[in-house]
Structures are given as structure tokens and as C-alpha cells.
mmCIF file of the C-alpha atoms, coordinates in Angstrom:
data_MODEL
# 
_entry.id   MODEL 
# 
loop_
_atom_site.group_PDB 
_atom_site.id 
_atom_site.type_symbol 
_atom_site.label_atom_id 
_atom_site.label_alt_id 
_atom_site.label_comp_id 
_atom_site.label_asym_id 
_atom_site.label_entity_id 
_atom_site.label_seq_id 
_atom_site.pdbx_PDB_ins_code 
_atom_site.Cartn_x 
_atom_site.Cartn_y 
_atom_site.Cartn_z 
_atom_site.occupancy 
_atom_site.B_iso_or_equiv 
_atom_site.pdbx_formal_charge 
_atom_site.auth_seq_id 
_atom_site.auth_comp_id 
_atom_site.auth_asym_id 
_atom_site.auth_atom_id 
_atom_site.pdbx_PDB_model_num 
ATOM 1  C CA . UNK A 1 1  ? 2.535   -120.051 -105.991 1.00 0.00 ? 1  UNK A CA 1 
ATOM 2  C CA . UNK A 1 2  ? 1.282   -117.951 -102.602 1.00 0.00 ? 2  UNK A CA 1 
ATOM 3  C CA . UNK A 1 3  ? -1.786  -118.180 -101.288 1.00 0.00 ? 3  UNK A CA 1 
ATOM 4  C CA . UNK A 1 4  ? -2.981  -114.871 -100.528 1.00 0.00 ? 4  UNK A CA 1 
ATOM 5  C CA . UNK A 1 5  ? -5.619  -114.821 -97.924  1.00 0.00 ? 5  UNK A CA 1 
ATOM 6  C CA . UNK A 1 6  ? -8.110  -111.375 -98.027  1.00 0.00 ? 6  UNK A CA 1 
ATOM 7  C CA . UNK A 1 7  ? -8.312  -110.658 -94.426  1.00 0.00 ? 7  UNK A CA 1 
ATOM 8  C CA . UNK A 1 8  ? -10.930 -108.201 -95.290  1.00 0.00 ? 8  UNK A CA 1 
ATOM 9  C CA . UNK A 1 9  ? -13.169 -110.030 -97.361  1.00 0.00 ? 9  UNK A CA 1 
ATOM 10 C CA . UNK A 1 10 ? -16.545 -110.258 -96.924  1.00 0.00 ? 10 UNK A CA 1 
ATOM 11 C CA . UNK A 1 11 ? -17.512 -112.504 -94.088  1.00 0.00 ? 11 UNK A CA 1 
ATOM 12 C CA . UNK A 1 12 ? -20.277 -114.969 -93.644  1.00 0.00 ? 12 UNK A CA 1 
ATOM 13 C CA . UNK A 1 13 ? -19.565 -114.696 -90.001  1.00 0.00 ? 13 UNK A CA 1 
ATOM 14 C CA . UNK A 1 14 ? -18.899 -111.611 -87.129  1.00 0.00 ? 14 UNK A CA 1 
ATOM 15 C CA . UNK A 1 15 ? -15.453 -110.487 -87.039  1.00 0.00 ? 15 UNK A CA 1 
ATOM 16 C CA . UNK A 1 16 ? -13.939 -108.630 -83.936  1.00 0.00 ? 16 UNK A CA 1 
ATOM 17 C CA . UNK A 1 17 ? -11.774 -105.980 -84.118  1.00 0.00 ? 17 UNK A CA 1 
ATOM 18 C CA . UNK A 1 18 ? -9.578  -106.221 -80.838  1.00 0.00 ? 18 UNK A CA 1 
ATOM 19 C CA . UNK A 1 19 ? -6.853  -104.006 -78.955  1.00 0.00 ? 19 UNK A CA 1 
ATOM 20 C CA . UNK A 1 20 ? -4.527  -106.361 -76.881  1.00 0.00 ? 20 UNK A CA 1 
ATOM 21 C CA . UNK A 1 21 ? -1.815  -105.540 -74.920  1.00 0.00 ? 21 UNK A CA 1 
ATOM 22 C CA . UNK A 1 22 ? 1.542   -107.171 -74.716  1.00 0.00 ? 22 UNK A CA 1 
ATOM 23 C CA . UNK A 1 23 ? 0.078   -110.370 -72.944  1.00 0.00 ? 23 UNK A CA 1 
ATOM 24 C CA . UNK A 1 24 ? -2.825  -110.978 -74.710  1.00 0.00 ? 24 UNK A CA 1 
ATOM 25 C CA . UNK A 1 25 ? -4.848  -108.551 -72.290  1.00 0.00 ? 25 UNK A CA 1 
ATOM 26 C CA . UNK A 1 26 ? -8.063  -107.634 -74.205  1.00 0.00 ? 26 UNK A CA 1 
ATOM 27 C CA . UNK A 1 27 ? -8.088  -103.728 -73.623  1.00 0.00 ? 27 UNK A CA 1 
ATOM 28 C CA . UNK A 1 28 ? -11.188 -103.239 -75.936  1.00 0.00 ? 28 UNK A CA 1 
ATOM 29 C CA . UNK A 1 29 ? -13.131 -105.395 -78.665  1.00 0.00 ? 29 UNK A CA 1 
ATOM 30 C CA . UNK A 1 30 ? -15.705 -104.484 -80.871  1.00 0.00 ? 30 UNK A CA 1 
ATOM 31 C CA . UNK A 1 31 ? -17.937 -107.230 -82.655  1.00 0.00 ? 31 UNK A CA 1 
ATOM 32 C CA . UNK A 1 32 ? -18.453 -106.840 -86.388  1.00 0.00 ? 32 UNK A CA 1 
ATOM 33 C CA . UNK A 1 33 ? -21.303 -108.267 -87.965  1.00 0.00 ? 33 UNK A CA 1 
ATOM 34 C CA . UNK A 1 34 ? -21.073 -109.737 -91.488  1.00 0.00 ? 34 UNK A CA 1 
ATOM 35 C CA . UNK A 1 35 ? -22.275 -106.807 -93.340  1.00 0.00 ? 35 UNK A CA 1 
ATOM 36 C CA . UNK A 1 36 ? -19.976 -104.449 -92.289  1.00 0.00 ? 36 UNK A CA 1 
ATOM 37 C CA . UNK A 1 37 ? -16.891 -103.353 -94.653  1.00 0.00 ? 37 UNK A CA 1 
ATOM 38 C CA . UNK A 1 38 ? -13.990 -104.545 -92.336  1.00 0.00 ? 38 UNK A CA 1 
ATOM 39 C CA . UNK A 1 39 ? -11.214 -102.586 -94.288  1.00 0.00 ? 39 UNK A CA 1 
ATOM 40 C CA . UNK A 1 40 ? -12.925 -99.679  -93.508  1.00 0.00 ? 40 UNK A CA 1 
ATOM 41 C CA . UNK A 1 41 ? -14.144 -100.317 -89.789  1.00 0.00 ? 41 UNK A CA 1 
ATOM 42 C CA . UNK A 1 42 ? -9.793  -101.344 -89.292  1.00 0.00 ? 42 UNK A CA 1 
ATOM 43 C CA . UNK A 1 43 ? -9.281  -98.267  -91.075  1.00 0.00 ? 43 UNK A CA 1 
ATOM 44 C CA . UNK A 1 44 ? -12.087 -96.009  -88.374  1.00 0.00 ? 44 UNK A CA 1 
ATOM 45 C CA . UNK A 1 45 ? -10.554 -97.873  -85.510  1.00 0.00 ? 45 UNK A CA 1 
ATOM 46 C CA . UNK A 1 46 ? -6.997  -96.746  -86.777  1.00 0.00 ? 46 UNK A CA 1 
ATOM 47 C CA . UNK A 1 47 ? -7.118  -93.480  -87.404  1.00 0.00 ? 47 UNK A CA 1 
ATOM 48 C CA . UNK A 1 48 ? -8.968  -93.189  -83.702  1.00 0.00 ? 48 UNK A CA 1 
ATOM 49 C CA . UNK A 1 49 ? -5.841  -94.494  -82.362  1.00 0.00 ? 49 UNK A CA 1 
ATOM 50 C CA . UNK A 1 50 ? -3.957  -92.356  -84.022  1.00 0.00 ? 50 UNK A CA 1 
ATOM 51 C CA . UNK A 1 51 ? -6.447  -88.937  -82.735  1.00 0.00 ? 51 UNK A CA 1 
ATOM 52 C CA . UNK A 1 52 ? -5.412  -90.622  -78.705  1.00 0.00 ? 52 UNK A CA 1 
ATOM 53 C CA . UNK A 1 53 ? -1.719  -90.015  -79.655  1.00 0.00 ? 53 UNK A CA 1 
ATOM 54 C CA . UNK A 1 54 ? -0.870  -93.797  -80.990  1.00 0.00 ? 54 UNK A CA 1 
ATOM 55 C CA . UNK A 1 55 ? 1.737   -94.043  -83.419  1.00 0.00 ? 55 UNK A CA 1 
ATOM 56 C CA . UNK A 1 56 ? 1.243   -97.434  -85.887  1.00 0.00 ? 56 UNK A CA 1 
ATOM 57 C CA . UNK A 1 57 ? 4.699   -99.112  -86.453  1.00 0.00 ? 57 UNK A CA 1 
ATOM 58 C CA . UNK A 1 58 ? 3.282   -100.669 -89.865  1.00 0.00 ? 58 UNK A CA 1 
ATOM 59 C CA . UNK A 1 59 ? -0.160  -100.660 -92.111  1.00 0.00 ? 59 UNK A CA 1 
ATOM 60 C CA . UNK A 1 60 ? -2.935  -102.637 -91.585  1.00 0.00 ? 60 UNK A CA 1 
ATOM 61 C CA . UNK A 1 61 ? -3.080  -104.217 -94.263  1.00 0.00 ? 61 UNK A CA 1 
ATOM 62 C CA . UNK A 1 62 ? -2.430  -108.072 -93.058  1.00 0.00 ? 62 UNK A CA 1 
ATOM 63 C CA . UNK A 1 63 ? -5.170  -107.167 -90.656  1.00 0.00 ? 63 UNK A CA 1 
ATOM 64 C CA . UNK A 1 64 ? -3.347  -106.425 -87.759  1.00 0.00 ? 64 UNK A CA 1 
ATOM 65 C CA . UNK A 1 65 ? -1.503  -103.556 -86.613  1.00 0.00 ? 65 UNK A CA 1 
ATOM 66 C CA . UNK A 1 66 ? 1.505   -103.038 -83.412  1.00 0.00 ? 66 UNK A CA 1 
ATOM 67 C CA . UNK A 1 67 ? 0.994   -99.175  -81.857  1.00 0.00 ? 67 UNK A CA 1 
ATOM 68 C CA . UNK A 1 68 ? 3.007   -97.373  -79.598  1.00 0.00 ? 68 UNK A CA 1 
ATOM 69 C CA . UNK A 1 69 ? 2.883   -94.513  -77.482  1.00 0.00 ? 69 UNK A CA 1 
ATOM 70 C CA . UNK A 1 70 ? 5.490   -93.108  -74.822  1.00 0.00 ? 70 UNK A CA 1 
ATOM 71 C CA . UNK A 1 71 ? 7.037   -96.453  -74.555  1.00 0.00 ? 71 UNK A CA 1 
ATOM 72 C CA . UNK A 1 72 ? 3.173   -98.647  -74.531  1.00 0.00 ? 72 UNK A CA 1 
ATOM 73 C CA . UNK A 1 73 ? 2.611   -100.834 -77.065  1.00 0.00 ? 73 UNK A CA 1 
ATOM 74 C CA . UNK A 1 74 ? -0.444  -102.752 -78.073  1.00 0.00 ? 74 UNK A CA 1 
ATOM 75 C CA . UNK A 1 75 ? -1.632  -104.889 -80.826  1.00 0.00 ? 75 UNK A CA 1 
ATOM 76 C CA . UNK A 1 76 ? -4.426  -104.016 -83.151  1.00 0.00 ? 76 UNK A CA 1 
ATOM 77 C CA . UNK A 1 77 ? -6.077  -106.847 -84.927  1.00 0.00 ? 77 UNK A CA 1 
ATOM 78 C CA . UNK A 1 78 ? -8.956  -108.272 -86.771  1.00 0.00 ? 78 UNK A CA 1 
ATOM 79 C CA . UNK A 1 79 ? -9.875  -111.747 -86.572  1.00 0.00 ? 79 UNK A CA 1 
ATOM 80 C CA . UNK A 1 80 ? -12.866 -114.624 -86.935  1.00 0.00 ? 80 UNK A CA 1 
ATOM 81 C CA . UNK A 1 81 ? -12.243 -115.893 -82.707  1.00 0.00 ? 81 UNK A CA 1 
ATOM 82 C CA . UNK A 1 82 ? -14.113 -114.136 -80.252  1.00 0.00 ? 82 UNK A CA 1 
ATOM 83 C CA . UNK A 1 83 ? -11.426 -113.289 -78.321  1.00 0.00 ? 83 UNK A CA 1 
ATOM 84 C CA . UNK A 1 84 ? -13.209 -114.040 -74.917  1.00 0.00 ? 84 UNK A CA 1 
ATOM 85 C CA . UNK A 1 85 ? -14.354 -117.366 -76.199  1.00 0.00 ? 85 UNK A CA 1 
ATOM 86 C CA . UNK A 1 86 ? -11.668 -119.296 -74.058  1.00 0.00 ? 86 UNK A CA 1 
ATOM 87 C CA . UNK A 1 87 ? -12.064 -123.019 -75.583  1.00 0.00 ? 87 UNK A CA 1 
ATOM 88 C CA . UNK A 1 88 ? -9.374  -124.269 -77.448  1.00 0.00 ? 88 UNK A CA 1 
ATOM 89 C CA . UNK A 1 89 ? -7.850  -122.857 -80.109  1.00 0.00 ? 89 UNK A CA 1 
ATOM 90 C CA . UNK A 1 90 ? -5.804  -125.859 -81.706  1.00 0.00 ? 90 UNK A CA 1 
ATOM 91 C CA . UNK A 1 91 ? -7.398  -129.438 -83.289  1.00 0.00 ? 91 UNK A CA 1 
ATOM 92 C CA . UNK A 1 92 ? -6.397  -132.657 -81.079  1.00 0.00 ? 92 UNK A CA 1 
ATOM 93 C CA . UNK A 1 93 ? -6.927  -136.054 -82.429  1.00 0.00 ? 93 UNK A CA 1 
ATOM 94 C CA . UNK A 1 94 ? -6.880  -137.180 -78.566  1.00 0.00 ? 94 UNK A CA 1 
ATOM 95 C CA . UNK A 1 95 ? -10.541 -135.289 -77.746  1.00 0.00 ? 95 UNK A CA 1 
# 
């Protein structure tokens, strides 16, 4: 059996809805607190995208989304990190 993880189920915890660019460049992030319907506020952020002339290569729904436009691409995503928290991201048994 899969697990099946619900990206956008209700959080106890802010989400943040981030643009990157190809190396991990934050071009613009936008903190969600827990109350907030994330498949809808992914959905807003989309289809604003898509009004600047973006084109999505896929759907959103795993929670992330790769754009292009003229040749740019960029990575939509939602996720638990803060991206400009900058400690670690992986567990070490050696800290």
C-alpha cells in the first residue's frame, strides 16, 4: 500500500507558498497561516501566474508546480520550511 500524503491539509503550523528560480533563488514567498485553505491560496497564486503570461508545465496538485515563460522557468511550491530559515535541513546523529 501507498502512503498518500495531503499536501493541502489543514495545518497546525504556517505554510509558505514560494516562487524559486532554477537555483533555489527565492523570487517571492508568501507566509500562510494555519487557517488559511492552502489548495485554494496555490490555486490564487496560480492562476496570477498564469494573468503575468506563465505557462504551468503540470497541476498543482503534489503541491508544487514548474512554470515557464519565453524560455524562464521557475518553481512554484508549497511547503512547512521557511524558506529563508537557513539551518539545516537534514537529521545528523554527529550534532
Amino acid at each position: 500500500m501507498r502512503y498518500n500524503h495531503n499536501i493541502y491539509a489543514g495545518a497546525k503550523t504556517a505554510r509558505y507558498i514560494v516562487l524559486f528560480d532554477l537555483q533555489w533563488k527565492i523570487i517571492e514567498c508568501t507566509r500562510l497561516e494555519p487557517s488559511v485553505d492552502l489548495a485554494k491560496s496555490m490555486a490564487a497564486t496560480l492562476q496570477r501566474l498564469i494573468e503575468e503570461g506563465w505557462q504551468p508545465e503540470s497541476t498543482q496538485r503534489f503541491g508544487f508546480v514548474f512554470l515557464n515563460r519565453s524560455c524562464v522557468r521557475r518553481l512554484l511550491i508549497l511547503t512547512e520550511r521557511d524558506p529563508r530559515d537557513s539551518s539545516s535541513q537534514a537529521f545528523s546523529p554527529f550534532k
